[in-house]
N, C-alpha and C positions, 0 to 999 in steps of 0.2 A: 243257154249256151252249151250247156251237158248235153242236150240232147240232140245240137247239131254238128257235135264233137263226133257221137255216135253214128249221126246218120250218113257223114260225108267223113272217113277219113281223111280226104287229101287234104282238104279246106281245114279240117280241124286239126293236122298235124302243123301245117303253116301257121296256123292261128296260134296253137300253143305255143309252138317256137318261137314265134313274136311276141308273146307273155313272156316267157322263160326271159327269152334278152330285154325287155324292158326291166323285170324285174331285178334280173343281173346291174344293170345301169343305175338302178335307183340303188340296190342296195352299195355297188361300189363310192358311189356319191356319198353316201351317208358317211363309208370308213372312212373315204379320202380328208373329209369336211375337216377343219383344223380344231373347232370350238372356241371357246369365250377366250378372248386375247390375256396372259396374266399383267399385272399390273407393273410397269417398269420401276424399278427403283432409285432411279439415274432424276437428279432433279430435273422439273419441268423448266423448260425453254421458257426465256422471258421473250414476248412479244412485241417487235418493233412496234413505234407507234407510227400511224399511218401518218403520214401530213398528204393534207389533201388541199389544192389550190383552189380557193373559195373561185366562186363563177364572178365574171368580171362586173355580173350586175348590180353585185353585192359590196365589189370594191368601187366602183359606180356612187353607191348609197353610201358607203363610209368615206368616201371623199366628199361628198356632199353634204355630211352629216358635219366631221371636222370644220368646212367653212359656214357651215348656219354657226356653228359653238363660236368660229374668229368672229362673225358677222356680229353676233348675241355679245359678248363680251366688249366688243367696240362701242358698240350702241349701250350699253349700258354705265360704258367709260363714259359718253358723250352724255348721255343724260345723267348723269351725277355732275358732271361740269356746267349741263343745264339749269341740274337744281339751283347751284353756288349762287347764290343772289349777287349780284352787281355790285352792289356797295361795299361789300368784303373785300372787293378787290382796287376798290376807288384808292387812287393814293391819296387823294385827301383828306378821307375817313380816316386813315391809316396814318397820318401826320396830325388830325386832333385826335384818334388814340393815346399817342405818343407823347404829345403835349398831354394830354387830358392826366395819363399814368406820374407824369413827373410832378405834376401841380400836386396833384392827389400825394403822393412821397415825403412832398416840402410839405405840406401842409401837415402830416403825420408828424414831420421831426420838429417842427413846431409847436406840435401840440405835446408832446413828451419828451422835450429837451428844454424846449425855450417857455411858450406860457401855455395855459391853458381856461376855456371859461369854466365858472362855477355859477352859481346860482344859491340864494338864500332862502332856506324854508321855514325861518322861523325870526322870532324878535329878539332874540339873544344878544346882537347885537346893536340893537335900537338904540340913537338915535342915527349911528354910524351908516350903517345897514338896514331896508326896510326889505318884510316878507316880499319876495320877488325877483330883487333886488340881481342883475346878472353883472361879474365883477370876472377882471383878468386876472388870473394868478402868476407871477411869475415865477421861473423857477433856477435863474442863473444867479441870481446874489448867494444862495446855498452853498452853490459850488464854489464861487468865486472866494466867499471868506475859508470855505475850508483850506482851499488852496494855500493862501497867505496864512493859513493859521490863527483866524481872530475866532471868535465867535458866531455862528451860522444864526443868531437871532439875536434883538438886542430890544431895549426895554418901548416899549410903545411902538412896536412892530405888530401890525392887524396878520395873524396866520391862519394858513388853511393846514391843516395836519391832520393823520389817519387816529382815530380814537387810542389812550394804552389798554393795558390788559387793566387795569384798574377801572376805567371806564366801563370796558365790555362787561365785566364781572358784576355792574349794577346798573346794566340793562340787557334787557332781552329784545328778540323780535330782531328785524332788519336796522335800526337806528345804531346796534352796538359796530357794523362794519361803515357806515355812512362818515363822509369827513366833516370835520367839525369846524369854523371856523371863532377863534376868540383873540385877545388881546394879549402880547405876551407884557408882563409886567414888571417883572424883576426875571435874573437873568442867574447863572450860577454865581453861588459866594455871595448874593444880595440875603439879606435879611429881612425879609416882608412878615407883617400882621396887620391886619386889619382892626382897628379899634375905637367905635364911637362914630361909624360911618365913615370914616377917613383912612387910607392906604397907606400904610408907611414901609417906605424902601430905604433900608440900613439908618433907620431914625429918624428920616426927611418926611415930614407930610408930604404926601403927591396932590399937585393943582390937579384937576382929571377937567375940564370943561368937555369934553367928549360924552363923559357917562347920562345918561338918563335921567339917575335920582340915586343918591347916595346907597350904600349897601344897608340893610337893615339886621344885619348881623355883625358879628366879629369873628376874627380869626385870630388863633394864637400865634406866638412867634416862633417864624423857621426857617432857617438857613435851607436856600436852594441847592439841590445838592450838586454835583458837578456832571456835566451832560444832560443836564434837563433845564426848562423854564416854568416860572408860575404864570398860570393863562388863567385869565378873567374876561367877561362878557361885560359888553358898555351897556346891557341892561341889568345890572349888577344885583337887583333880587327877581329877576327873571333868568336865571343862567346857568345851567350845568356845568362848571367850571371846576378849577382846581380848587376853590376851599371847600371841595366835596369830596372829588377824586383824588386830589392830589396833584402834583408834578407832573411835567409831560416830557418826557428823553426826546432829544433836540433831535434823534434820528427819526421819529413819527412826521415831523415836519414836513408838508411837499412846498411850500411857497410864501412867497409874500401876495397878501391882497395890495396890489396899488391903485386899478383903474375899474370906475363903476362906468360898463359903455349903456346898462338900458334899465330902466326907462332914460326917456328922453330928459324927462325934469330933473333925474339925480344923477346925469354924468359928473364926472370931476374924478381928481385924484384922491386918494385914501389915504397918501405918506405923508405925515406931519410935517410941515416947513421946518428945519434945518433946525432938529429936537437936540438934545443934548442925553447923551447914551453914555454906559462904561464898556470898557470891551480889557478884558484879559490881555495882559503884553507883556514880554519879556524885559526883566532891567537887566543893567548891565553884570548882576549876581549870577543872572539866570534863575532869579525867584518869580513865582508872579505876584504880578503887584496893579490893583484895580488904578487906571488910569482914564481920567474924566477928559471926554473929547464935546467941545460946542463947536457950534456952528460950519461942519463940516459937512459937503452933501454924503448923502446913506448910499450906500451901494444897496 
């Protein structure tokens, strides 16, 4: 380019000139140019947010989507009502329910109000009672004397009652919570010992035609204390009884045995035809004073 600067001036004047002002242009560029923006101190602008209208294809599918969910929900209302078995809803399933829950009720307050069965596991009370042996207990004469205020047991009454602590303490295993059933024999205030195989209640030998076989022990003599009975077994040296333990508190008591319903061959009733009892009474002092009642029926 020098050397055809040289060889042609005219061309190579033009040519430089046209350098020259290019180069004027590029350098004016450069000063004009502003440079690297500085950083505003002014907080940044919070950015609207866009809302954009979804495409109608999409509301298309969430409209269609919503009624599969009503459709899906329907149908599964309907097959749970599918499921429901028929009979749930029979109304005459629904009236022997009904009936069935009231029988069942009565039959509960009967059994822990009024009587209830037991059953005998052992010979204790032989010949009265044989192993097996399934008998009603009832449990309203209890309440009834309390009521009136006589005595809740009375002398040749067959009881069922929960063992004392006396009992418990001279046995072990399951037998010491199990109910017992024996014979009550003297009552509070009576004076019982046994002497020579014969029972004596306040000095009276006792007929016993009930018992087995005479006792083959003795007992010494002791006033009953008040709120308890002396209980004896009608197999009288087969027996766990009070001339062992002791006394029994009239409140262990749950019932009278009166009726044996099974077996077939030993039904009958258990209450001594119309016995001769004493029972506790008020005179007109206000003392108590043992008063001998015959031939009266036994509540």
């Amino acid at each position: 380019s020098v050397r055809s600067f040289l060889r042609s001036p005219a061309s190579s004047s033009m040519t430089f000139a046209s350098w020259l002002l290019a180069v004027s242009s590029t350098s004016a560029l450069l000063v004009s140019s502003p440079g690297p923006r500085p950083l505003s101190s002014s907080p940044l602008r919070k950015s609207r947010p866009q809302t954009t209208t979804p495409h109608p294809r999409f509301l298309r599918l969430s409209a269609s989507s919503g009624k599969d969910d009503a459709e899906a929900s329907s149908s599964s209302s309907s097959s749970a009502e599918a499921s429901t078995p028929e009979w749930l809803s029979d109304p005459e399933f629904q009236e022997d329910v009904r009936v069935y829950l009231q029988t069942f009720a009565f039959c509960l307050a009967i059994r822990f109000f009024l009587v209830e069965p037991r059953y005998i596991p052992s010979l204790s009370m032989f010949p009265t009672f044989d192993v097996g042996d399934q008998l009603a207990v009832e449990k309203v004469t209890k309440v009834v004397r309390n009521f009136r205020h006589t005595l809740p047991v009375r002398r040749n009454e067959v009881i069922v009652f929960n063992p004392p602590p006396a009992f418990q303490e001279l046995v072990n295993g399951r037998a010491k919570k199990e109910a017992l059933i024996k014979r009550a024999v003297a009552v509070e205030g009576d004076v019982v010992e046994i002497n020579g195989g014969v029972l004596f209640v306040n000095g009276e030998a006792q007929d016993e035609a009930f018992i087995n076989e005479k006792p083959f022990y003795d007992f010494p003599k002791i006033t009953v204390p008040a709120g308890c009975v002396f209980v004896l077994g009608d197999n009288r040296n087969q027996s766990f009884d009070s001339h062992i333990w002791g006394c029994l508190p009239v409140e262990n008591v749950i019932g009278r045995a009166v009726y044996t319903y099974w077996p077939p061959g030993r039904t009958g009733s258990k209450v001594l035809p119309n016995p001769d009892f004493t029972a506790l009474d008020d005179n007109q002092d206000g003392a108590k004073a043992v008063v001998t009642i015959a031939k009266i029926p036994r509540l």
